[in-house]
mmCIF file as Biopython writes it, N, C-alpha, C and O atoms, coordinates in Angstrom:
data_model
#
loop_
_atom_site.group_PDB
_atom_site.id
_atom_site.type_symbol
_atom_site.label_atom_id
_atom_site.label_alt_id
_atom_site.label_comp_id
_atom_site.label_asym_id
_atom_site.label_entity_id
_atom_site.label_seq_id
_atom_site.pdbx_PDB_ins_code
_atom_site.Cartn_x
_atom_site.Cartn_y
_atom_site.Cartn_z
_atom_site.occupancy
_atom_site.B_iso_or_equiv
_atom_site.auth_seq_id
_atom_site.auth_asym_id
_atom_site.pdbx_PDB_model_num
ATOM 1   N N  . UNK A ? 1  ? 37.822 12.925 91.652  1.0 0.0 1  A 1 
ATOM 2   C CA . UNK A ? 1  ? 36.409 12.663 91.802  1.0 0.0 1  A 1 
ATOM 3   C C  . UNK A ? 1  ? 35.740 12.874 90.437  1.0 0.0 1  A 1 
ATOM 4   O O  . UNK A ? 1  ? 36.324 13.516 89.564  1.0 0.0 1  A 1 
ATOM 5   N N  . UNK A ? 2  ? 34.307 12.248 90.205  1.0 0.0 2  A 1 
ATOM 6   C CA . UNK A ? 2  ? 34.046 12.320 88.828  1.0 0.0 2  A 1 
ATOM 7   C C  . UNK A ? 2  ? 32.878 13.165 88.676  1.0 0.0 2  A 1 
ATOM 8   O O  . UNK A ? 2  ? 32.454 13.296 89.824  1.0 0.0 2  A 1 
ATOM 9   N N  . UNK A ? 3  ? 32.140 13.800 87.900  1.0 0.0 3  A 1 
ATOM 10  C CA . UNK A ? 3  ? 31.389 14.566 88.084  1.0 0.0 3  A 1 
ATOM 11  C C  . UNK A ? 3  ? 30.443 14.383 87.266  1.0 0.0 3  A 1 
ATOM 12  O O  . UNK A ? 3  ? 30.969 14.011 86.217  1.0 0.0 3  A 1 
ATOM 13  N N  . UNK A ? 4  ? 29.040 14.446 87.116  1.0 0.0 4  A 1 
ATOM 14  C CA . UNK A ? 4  ? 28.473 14.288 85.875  1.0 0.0 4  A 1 
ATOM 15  C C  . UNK A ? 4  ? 27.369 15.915 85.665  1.0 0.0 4  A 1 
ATOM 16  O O  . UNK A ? 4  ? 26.992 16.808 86.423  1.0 0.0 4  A 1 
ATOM 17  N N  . UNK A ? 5  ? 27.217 15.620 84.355  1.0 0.0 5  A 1 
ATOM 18  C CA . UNK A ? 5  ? 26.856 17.465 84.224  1.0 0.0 5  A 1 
ATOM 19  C C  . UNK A ? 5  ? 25.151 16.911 84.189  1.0 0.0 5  A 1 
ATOM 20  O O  . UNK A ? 5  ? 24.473 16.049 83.630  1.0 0.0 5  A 1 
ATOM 21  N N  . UNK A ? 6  ? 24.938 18.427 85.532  1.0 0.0 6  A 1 
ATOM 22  C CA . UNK A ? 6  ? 23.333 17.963 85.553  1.0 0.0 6  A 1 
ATOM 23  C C  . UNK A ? 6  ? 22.261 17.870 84.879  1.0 0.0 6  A 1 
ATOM 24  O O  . UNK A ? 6  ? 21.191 17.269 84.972  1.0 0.0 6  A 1 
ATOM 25  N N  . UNK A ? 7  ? 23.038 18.994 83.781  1.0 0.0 7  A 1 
ATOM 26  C CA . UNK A ? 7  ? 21.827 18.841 82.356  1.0 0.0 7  A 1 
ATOM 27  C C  . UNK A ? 7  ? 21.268 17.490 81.460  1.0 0.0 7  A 1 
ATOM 28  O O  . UNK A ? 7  ? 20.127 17.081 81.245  1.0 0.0 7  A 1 
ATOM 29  N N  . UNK A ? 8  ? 22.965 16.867 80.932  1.0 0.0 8  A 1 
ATOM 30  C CA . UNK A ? 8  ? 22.940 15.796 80.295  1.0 0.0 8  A 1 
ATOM 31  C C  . UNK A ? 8  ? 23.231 14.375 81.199  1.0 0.0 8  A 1 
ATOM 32  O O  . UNK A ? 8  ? 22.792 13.265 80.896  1.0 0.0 8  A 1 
ATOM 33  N N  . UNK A ? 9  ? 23.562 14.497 81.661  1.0 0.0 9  A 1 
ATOM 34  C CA . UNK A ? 9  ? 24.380 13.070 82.615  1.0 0.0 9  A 1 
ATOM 35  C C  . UNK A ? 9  ? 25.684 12.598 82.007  1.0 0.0 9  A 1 
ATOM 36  O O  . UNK A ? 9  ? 26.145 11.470 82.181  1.0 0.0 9  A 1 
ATOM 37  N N  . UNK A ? 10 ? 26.164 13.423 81.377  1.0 0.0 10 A 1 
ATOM 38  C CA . UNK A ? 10 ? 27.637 13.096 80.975  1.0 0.0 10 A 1 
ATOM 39  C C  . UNK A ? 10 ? 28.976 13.413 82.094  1.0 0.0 10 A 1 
ATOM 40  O O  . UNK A ? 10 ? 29.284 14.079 83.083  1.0 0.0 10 A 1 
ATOM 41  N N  . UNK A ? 11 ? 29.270 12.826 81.532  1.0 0.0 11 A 1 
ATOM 42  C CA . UNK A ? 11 ? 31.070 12.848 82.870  1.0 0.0 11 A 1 
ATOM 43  C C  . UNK A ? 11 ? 31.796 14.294 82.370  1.0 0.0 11 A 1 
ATOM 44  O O  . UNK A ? 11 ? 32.370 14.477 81.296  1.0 0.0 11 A 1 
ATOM 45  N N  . UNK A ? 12 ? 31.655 14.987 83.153  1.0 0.0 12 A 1 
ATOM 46  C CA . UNK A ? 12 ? 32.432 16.504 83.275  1.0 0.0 12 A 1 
ATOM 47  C C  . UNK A ? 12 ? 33.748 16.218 83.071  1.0 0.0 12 A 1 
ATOM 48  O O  . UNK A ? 12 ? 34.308 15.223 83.531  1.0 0.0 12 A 1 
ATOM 49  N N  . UNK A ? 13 ? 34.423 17.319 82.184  1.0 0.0 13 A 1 
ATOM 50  C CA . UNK A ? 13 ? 35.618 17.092 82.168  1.0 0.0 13 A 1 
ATOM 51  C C  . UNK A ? 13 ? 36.361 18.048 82.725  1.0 0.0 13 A 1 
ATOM 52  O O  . UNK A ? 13 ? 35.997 19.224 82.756  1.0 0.0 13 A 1 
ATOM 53  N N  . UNK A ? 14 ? 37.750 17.513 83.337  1.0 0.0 14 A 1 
ATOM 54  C CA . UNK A ? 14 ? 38.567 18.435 84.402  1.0 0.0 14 A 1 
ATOM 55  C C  . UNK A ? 14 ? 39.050 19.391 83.289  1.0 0.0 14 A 1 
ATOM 56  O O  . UNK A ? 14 ? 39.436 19.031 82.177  1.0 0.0 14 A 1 
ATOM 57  N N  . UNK A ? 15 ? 38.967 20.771 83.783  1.0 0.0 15 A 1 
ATOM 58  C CA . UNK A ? 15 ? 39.447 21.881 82.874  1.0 0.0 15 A 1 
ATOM 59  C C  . UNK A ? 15 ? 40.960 23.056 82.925  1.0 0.0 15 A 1 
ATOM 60  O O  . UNK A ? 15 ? 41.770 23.590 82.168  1.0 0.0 15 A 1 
ATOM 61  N N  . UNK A ? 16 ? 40.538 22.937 84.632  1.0 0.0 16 A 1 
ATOM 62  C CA . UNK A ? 16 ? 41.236 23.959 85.716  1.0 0.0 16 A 1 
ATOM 63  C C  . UNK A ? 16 ? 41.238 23.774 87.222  1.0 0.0 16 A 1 
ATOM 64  O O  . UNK A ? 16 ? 40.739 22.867 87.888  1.0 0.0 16 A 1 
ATOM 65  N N  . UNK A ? 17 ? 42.010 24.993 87.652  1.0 0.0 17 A 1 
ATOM 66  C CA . UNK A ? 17 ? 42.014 25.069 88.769  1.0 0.0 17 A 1 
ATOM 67  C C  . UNK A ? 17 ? 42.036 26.578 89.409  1.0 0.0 17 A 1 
ATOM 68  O O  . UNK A ? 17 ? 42.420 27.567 88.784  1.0 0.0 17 A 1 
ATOM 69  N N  . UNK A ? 18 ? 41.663 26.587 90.468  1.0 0.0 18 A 1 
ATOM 70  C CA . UNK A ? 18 ? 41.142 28.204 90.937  1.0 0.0 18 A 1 
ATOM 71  C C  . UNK A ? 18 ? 42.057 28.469 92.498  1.0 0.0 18 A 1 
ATOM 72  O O  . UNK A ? 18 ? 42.687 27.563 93.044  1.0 0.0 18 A 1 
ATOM 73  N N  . UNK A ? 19 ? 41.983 29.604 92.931  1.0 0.0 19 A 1 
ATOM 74  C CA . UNK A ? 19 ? 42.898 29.640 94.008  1.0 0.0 19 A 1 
ATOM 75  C C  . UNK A ? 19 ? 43.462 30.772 94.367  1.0 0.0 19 A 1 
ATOM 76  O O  . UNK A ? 19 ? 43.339 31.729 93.603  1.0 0.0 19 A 1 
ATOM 77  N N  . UNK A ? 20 ? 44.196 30.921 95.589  1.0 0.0 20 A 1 
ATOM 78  C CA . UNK A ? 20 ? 44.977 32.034 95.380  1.0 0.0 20 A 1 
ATOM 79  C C  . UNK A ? 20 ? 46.220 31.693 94.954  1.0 0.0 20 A 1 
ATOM 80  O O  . UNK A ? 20 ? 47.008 31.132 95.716  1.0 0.0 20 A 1 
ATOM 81  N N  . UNK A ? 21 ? 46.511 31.978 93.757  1.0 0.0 21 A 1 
ATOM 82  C CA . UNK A ? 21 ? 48.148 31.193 92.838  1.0 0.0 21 A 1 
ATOM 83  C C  . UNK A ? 21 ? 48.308 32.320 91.975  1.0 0.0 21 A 1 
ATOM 84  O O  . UNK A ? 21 ? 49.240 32.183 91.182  1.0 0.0 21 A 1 
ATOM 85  N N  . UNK A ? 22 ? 47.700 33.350 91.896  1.0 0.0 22 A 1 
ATOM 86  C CA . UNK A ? 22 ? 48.779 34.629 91.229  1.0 0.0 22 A 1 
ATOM 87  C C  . UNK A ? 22 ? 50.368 34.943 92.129  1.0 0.0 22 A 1 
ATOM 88  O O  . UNK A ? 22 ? 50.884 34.592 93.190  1.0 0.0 22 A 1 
ATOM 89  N N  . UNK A ? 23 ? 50.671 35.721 91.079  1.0 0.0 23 A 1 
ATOM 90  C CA . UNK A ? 23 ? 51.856 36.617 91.549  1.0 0.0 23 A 1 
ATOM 91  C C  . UNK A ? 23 ? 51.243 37.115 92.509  1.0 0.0 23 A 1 
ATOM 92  O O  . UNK A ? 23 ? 50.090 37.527 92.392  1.0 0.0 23 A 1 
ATOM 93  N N  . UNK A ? 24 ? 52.084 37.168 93.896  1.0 0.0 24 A 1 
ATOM 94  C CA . UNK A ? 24 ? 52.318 37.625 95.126  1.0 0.0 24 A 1 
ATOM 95  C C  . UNK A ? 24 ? 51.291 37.167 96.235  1.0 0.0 24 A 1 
ATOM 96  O O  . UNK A ? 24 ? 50.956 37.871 97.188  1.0 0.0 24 A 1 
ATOM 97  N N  . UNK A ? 25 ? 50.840 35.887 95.977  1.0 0.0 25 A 1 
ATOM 98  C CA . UNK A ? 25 ? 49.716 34.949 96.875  1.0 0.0 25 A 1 
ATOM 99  C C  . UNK A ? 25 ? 50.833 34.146 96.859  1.0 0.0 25 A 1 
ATOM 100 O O  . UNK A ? 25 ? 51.980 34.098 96.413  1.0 0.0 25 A 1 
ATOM 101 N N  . UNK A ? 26 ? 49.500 33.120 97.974  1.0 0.0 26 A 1 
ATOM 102 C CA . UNK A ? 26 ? 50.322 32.088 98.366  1.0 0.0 26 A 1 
ATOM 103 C C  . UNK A ? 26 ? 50.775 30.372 97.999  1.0 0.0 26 A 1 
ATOM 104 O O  . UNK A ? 26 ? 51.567 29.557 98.473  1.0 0.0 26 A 1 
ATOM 105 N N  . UNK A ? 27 ? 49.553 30.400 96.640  1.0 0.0 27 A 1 
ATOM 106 C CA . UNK A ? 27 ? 49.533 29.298 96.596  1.0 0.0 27 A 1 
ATOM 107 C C  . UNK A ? 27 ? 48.560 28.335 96.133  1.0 0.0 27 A 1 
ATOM 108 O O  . UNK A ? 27 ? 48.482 27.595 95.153  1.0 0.0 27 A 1 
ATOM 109 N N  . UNK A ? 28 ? 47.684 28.629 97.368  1.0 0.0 28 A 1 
ATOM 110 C CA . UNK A ? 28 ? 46.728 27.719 97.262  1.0 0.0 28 A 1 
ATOM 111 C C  . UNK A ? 28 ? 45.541 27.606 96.528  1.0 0.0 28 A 1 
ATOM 112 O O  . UNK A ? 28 ? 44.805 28.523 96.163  1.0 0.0 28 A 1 
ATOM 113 N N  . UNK A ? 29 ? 45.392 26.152 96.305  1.0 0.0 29 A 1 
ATOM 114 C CA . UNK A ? 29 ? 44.809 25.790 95.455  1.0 0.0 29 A 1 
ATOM 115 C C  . UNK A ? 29 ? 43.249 25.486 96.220  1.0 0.0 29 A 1 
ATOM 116 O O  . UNK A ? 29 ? 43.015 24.818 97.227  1.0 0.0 29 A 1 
ATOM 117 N N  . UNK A ? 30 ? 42.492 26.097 95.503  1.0 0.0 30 A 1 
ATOM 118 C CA . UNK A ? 30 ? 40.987 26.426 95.976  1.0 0.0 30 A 1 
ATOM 119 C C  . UNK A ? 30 ? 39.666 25.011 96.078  1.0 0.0 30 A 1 
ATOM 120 O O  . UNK A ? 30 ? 38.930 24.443 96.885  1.0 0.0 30 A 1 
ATOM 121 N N  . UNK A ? 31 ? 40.046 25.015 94.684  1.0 0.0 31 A 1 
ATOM 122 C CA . UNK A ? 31 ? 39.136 23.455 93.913  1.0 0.0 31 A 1 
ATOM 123 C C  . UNK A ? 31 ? 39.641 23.546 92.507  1.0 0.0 31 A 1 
ATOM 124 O O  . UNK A ? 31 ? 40.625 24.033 91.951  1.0 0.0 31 A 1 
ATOM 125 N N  . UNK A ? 32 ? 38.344 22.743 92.082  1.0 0.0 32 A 1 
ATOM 126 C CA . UNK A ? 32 ? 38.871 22.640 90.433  1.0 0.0 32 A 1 
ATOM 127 C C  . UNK A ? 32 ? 37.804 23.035 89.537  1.0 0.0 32 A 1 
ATOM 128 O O  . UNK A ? 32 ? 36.750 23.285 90.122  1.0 0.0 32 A 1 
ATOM 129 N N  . UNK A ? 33 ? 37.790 23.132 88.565  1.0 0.0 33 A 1 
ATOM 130 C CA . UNK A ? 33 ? 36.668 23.556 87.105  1.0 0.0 33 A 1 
ATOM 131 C C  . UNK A ? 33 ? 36.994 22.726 86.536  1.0 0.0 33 A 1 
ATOM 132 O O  . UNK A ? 33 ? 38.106 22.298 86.228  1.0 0.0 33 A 1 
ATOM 133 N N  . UNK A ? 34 ? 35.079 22.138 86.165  1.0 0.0 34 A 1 
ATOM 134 C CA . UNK A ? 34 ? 35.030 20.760 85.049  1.0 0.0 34 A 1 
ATOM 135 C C  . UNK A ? 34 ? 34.354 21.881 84.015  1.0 0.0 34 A 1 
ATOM 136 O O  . UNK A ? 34 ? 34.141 23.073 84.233  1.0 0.0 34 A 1 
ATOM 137 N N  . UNK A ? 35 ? 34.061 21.013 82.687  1.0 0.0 35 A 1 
ATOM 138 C CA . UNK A ? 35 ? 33.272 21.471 81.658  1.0 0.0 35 A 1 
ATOM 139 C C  . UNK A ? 35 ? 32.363 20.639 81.206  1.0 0.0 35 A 1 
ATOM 140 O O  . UNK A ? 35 ? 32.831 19.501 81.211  1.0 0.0 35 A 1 
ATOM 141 N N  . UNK A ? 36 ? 31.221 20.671 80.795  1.0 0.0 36 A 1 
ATOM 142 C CA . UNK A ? 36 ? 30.215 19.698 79.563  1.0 0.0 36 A 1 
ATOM 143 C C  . UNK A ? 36 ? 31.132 19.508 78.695  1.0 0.0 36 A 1 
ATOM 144 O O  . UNK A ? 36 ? 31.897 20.408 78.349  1.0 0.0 36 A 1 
ATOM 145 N N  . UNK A ? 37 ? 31.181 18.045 78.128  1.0 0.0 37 A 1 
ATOM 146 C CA . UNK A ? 37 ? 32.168 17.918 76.924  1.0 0.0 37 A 1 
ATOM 147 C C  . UNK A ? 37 ? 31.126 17.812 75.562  1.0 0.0 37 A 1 
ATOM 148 O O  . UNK A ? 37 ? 31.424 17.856 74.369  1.0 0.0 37 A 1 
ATOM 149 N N  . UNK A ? 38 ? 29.656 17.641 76.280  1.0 0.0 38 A 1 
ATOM 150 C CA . UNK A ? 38 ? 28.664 16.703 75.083  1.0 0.0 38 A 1 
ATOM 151 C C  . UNK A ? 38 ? 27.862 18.133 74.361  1.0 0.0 38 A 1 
ATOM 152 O O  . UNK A ? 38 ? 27.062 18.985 74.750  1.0 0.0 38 A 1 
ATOM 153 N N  . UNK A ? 39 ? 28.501 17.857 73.265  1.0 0.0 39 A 1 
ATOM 154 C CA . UNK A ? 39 ? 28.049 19.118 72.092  1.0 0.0 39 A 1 
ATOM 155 C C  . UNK A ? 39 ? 26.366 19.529 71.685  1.0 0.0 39 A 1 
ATOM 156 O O  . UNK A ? 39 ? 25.863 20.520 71.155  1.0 0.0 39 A 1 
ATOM 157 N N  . UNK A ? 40 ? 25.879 18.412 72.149  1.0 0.0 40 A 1 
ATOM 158 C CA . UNK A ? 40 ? 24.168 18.456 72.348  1.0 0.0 40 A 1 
ATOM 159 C C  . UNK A ? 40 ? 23.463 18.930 73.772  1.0 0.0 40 A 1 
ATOM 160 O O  . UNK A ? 40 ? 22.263 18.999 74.039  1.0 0.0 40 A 1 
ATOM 161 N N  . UNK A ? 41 ? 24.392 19.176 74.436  1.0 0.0 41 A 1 
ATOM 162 C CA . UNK A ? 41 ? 23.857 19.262 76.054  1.0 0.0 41 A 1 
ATOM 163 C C  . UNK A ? 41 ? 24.030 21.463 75.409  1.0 0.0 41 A 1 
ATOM 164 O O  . UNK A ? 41 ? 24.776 22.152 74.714  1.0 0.0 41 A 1 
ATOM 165 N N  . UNK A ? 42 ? 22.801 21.622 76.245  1.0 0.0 42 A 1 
ATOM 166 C CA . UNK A ? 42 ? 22.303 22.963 76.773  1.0 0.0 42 A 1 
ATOM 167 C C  . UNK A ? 42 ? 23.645 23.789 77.704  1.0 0.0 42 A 1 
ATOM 168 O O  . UNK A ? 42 ? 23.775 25.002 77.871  1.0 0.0 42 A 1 
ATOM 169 N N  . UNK A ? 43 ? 24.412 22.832 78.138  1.0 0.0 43 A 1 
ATOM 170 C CA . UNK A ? 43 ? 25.751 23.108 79.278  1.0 0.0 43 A 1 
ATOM 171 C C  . UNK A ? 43 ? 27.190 22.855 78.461  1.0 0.0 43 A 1 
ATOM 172 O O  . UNK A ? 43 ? 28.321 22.917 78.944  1.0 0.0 43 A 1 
ATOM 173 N N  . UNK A ? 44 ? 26.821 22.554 77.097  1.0 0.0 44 A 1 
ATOM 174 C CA . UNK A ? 44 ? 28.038 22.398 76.370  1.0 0.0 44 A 1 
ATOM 175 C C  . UNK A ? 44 ? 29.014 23.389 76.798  1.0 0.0 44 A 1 
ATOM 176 O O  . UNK A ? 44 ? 28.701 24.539 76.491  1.0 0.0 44 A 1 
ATOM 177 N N  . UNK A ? 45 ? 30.087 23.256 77.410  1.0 0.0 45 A 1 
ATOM 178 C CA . UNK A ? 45 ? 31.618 24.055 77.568  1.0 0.0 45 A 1 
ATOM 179 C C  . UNK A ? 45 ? 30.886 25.368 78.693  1.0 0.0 45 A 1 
ATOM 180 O O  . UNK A ? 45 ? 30.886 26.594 78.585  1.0 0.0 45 A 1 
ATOM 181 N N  . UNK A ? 46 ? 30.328 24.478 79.715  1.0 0.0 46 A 1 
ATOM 182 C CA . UNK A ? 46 ? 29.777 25.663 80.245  1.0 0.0 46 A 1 
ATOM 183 C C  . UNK A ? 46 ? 30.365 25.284 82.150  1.0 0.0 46 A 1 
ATOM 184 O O  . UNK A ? 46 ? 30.000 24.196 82.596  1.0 0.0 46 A 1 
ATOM 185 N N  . UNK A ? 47 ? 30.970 25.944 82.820  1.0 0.0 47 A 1 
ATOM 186 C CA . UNK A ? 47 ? 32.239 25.718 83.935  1.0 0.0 47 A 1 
ATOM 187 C C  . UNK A ? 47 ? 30.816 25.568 84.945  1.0 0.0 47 A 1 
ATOM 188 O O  . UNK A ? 47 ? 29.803 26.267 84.988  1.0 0.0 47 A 1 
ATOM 189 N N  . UNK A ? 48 ? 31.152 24.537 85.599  1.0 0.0 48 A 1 
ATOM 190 C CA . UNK A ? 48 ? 30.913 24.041 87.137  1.0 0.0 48 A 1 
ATOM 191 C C  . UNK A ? 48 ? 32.457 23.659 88.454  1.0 0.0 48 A 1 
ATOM 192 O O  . UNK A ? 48 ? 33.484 22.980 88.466  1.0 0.0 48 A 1 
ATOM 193 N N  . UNK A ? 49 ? 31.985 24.263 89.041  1.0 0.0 49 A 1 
ATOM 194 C CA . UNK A ? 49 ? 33.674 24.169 90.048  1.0 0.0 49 A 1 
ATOM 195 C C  . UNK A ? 49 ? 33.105 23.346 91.251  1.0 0.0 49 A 1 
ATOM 196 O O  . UNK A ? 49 ? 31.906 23.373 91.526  1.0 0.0 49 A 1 
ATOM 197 N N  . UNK A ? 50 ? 34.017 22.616 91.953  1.0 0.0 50 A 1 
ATOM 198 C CA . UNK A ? 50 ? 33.957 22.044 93.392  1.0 0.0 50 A 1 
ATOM 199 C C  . UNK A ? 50 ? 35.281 23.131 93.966  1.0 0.0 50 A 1 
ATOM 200 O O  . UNK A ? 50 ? 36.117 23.807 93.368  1.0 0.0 50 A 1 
ATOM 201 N N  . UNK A ? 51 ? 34.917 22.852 95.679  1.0 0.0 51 A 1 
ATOM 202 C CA . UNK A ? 51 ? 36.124 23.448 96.393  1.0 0.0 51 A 1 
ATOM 203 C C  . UNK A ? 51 ? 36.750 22.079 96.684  1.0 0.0 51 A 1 
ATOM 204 O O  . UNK A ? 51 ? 36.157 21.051 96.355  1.0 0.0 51 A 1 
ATOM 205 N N  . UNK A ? 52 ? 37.761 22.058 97.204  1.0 0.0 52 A 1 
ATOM 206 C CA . UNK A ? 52 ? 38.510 20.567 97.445  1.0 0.0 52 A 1 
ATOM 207 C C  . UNK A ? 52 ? 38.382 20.712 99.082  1.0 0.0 52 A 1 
ATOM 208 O O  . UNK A ? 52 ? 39.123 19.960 99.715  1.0 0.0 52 A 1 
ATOM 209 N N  . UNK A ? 53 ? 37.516 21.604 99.853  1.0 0.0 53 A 1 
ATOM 210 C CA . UNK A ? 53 ? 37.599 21.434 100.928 1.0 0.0 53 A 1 
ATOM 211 C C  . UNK A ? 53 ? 36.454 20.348 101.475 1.0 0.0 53 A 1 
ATOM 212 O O  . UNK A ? 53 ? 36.325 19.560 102.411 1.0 0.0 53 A 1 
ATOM 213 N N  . UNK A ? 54 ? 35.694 20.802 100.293 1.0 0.0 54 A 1 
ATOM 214 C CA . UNK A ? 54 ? 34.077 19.787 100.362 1.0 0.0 54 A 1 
ATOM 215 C C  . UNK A ? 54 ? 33.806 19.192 98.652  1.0 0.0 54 A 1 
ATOM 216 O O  . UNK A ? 54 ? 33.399 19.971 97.790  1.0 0.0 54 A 1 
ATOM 217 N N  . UNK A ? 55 ? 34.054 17.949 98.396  1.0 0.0 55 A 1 
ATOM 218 C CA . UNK A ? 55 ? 35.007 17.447 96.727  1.0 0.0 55 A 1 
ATOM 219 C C  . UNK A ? 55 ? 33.339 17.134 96.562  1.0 0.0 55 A 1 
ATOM 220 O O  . UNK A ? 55 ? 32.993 17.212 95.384  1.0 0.0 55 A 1 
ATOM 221 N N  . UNK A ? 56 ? 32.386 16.842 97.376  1.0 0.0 56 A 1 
ATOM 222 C CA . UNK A ? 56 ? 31.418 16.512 97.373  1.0 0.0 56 A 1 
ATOM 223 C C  . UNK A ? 56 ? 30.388 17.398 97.085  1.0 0.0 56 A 1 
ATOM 224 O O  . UNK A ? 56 ? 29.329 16.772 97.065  1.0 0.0 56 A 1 
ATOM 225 N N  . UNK A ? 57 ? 30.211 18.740 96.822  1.0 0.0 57 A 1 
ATOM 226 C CA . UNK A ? 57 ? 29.339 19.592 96.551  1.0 0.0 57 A 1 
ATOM 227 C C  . UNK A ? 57 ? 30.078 20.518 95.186  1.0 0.0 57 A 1 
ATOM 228 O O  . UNK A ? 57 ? 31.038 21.287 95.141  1.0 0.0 57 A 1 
ATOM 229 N N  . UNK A ? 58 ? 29.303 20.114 94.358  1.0 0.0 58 A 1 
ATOM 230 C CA . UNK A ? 58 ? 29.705 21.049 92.339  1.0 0.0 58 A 1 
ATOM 231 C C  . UNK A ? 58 ? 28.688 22.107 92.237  1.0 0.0 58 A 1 
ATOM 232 O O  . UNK A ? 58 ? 27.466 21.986 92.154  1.0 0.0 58 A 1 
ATOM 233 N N  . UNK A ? 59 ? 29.238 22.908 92.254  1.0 0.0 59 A 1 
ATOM 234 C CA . UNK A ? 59 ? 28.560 24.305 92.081  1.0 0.0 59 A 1 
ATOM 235 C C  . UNK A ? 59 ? 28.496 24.875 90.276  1.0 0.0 59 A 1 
ATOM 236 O O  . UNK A ? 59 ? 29.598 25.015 89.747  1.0 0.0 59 A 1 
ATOM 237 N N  . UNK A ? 60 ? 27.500 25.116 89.585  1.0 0.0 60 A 1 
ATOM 238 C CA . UNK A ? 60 ? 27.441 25.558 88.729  1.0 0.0 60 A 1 
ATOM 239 C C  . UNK A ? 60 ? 28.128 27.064 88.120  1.0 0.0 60 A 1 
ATOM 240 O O  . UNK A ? 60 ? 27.496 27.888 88.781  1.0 0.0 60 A 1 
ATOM 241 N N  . UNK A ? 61 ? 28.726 27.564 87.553  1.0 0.0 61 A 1 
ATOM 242 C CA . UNK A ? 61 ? 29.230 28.640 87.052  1.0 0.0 61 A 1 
ATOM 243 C C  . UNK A ? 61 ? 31.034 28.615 87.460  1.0 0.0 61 A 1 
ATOM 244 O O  . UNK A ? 61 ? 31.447 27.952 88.411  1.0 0.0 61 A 1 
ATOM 245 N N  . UNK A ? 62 ? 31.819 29.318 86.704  1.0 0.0 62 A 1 
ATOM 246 C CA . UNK A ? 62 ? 32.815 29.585 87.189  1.0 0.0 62 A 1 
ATOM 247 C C  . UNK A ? 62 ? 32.902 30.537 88.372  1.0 0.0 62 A 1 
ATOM 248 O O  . UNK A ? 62 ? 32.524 31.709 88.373  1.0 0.0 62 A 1 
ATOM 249 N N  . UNK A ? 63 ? 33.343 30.001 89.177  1.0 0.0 63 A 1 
ATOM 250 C CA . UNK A ? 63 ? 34.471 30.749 90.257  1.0 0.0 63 A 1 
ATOM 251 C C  . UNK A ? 63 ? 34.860 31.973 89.879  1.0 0.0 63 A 1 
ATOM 252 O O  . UNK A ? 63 ? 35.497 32.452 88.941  1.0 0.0 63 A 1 
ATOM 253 N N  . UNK A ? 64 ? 33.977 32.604 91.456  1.0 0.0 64 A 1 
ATOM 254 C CA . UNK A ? 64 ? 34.626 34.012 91.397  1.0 0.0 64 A 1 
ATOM 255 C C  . UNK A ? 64 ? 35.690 34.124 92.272  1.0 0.0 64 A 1 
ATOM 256 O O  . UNK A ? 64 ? 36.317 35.181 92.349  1.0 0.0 64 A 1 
#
């Protein structure tokens, strides 16, 4: 899915992924973390995550 960052209107870029996937979990994979790529945007390199349960709602900040 594509994302655009709400500050600038640029296309978020895929960064990561969040989850329970340490040592001694199970696995799963939560959603993903985009970033601002645009060096003039206020949100430059700044993490917005979706869950992949709902790909349709981007939440601002990294994942706790």
């Amino acid at each position: 899915m594509d994302y655009e960052c709400p500050e600038c209107g640029e296309e978020l870029v895929y960064h990561d992924y969040f989850g329970r996937i340490c040592a001694h979990q199970d696995g799963h994979i939560e959603g993903d973390i985009y970033q601002c790529p645009n060096e003039d945007c206020d949100s430059f390199q700044e993490s917005f995550h979706s869950h992949r349960s709902n790909p349709d709602d981007l939440h601002e900040g990294y994942p706790c």
